[in-house]
C-alpha positions, 0 to 999 in steps of 0.5 A, a space after each residue: 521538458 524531458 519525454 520519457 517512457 510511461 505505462 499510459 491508461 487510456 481506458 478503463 479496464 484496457 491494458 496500459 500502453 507503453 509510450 513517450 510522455 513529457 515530465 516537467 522540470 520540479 518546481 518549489 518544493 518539488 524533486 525529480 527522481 530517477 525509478 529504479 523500482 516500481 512494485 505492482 499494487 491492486 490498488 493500481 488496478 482498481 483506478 485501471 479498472 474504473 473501480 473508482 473513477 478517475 481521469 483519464 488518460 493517466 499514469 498509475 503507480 505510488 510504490 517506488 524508489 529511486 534517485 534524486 536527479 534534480 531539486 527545486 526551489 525551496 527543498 531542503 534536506 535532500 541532495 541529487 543522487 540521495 536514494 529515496 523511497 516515493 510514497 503517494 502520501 502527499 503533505 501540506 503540513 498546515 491543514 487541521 488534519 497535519 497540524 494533529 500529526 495524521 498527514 495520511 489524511 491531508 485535506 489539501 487538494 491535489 489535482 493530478 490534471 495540473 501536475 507535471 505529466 503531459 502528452 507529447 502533444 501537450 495534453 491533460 495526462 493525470 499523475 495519479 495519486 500524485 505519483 505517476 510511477 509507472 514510468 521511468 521518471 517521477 515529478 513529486 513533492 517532498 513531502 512524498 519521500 523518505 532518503 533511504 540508506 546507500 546500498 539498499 536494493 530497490 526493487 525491495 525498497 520500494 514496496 516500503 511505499 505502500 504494500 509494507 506501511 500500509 499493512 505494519 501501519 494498520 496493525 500498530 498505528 491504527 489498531 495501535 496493538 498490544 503486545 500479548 493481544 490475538 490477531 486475525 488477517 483476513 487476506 494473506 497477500 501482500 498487505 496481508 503479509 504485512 500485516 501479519 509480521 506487523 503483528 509478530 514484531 508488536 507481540 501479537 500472542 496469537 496471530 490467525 491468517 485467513 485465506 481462500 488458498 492454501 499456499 497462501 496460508 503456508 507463506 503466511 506461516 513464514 512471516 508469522 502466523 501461529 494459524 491458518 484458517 481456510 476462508 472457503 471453510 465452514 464458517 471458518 471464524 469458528 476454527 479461528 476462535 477455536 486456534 485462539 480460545 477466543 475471538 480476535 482483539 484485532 481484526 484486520 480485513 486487507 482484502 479489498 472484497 465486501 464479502 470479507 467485510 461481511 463476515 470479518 466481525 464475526 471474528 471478534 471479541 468483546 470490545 475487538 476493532 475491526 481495522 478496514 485496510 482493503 478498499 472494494 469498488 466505489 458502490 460496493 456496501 456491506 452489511 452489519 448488526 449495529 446493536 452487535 457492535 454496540 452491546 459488545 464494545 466493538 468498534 470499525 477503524 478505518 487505516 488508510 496507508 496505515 496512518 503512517 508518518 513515513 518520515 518517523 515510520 519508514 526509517 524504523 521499517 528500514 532498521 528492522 529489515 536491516 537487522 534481519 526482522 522485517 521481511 522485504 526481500 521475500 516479498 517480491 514473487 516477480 521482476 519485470 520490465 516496464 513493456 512487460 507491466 500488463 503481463 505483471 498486472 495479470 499475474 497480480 490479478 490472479 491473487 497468487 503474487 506477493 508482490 510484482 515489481 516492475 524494474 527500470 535498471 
């Protein structure tokens, strides 16, 4: 059983801790693969934070890419030294929810106290969110992975895993938007940018960023935004209608704060969806008028890692960037190294970053 180096949360809200751990060898059905790059999600921060709970002690991280370096029993179409991005997005194949082609929403548990991470004393040491990724190497299934093309660089690849999917896959997955419809993005971070050129390449007629910052709004125009609307503004759903001529088709809330939830529907057109990306703490509600949804047509979608298919969805993200249309490389706002992670979590915290991603070579 190899030890290597691993970002440990011992407690909730406590900077993680750089230590040995010990990785078990894949078993069937299982890979191991060699990080490379890992990227910074608040989702992340969440689980660290306690905002919903969990084991402890445990390594987080789900957005990453790297190596094959050893296959186990009964893995087929992957060999050692094939380049791979590793997703959280675990799969059994069989159960109702796969079976209909929504493998973001498998009902077979996984229980990360029974993964492959140990202490060096042999103790429980949880793979969240069956990644582990905060670490040098990862035990995964292989369901989790996408082989990525030779020569793509990692730290920009790796953020296909969550940040990417999961702001392109809300808009053309789960909003499932038409070309010509307008669009608002309440949020202009990472999952916000996403979404945005998710918008741009689906045709988006109007694409509206919403922000509390200013300079956000500036890059949001970068990645496609027709408009900005600052968020601390008077009743800013009012400027947006205004940039539109109307209210949103789609809007997409990919902050996770109730008090954007609150106001999102406020956005709407008649018969507009409401697409739920951003996930608050466990035990924060919102409020809404249901007779509002109702007469209007509305509609609340929730999009979780965008409802993707990564092995359909991640190859046709990867052409995109490829021929120059989606944008990867300008995603990232900070490189760090695994001993700096609680420098990067803080700079991720401060709401400035894109996206952080900590690199292991």
């Amino acid at each position: 059983m190899p030890t290597i180096k691993a970002a440990v949360c011992h407690s909730f809200g406590a900077p993680l801790v750089i230590e040995d751990v010990e990785l078990r060898a894949p078993e069937r059905g299982e890979v191991l693969v060699d990080l490379d790059a890992v990227a910074v999600c608040h989702s992340d921060i969440s689980y660290a934070e306690g905002g919903w709970g969990g084991s402890l002690p445990a390594v987080y991280g789900h957005e990453a890419a790297g190596r094959i370096s050893a296959i186990g029993e009964g893995v087929t179409g992957f060999e050692t030294g094939d380049p791979v991005v590793v997703t959280l997005i675990r799969s059994c194949g069989s159960c109702p929810s796969c079976g209909s082609g929504r493998p973001t929403g498998c009902e077979t548990r996984y229980d990360g106290d029974l993964g492959p991470l140990s202490t060096t004393s042999g103790g429980t040491l949880h793979q969240a969110m069956a990644c582990g990724a905060f670490a040098q190497k990862v035990v995964v299934d292989q369901s989790q992975i996408v082989k990525l093309p030779a020569g793509i660089d990692m730290a920009s690849a790796c953020l296909l895993a969550c940040g990417v999917i999961t702001g392109v896959g809300a808009v053309v997955n789960a909003a499932g938007l038409r070309a010509g419809q307008d669009v608002v993005v309440i949020g202009a971070g990472g999952v916000g940018l996403n979404a945005i050129q998710g918008a741009r390449i689906a045709g988006a007629r109007r694409i509206v960023a919403v922000d509390m910052n200013e300079e956000k709004l500036a890059v949001a125009l970068e990645f496609g935004a027709t408009d900005g609307v600052l968020a601390t503004g008077d009743k800013p759903w009012r400027a947006a209608k205004a940039a539109m001529g109307r209210g949103a088709d789609v809007v997409l809330v990919t902050v996770g704060a109730a008090a954007a939830y609150d106001v999102a529907p406020r956005y709407l057109a008649g018969g507009g969806k409401m697409i739920m990306v951003g996930m608050p703490h466990s035990g924060s509600p919102s409020s809404y008028e249901a007779v509002s949804f109702a007469a209007a047509g509305q509609s609340m979608i929730g999009s979780y890692a965008g409802e993707v298919v990564i092995r359909r969805d991640i190859p046709w993200m990867v052409d995109l960037y490829q021929q120059g249309r989606l944008k990867l490389d300008e995603l990232i706002s900070g490189r760090w190294r695994l001993d700096q992670i609680n420098e990067a979590i803080a700079d991720t915290k401060t709401g400035a970053a894109r996206r952080n991603v900590i690199l292991f070579k």
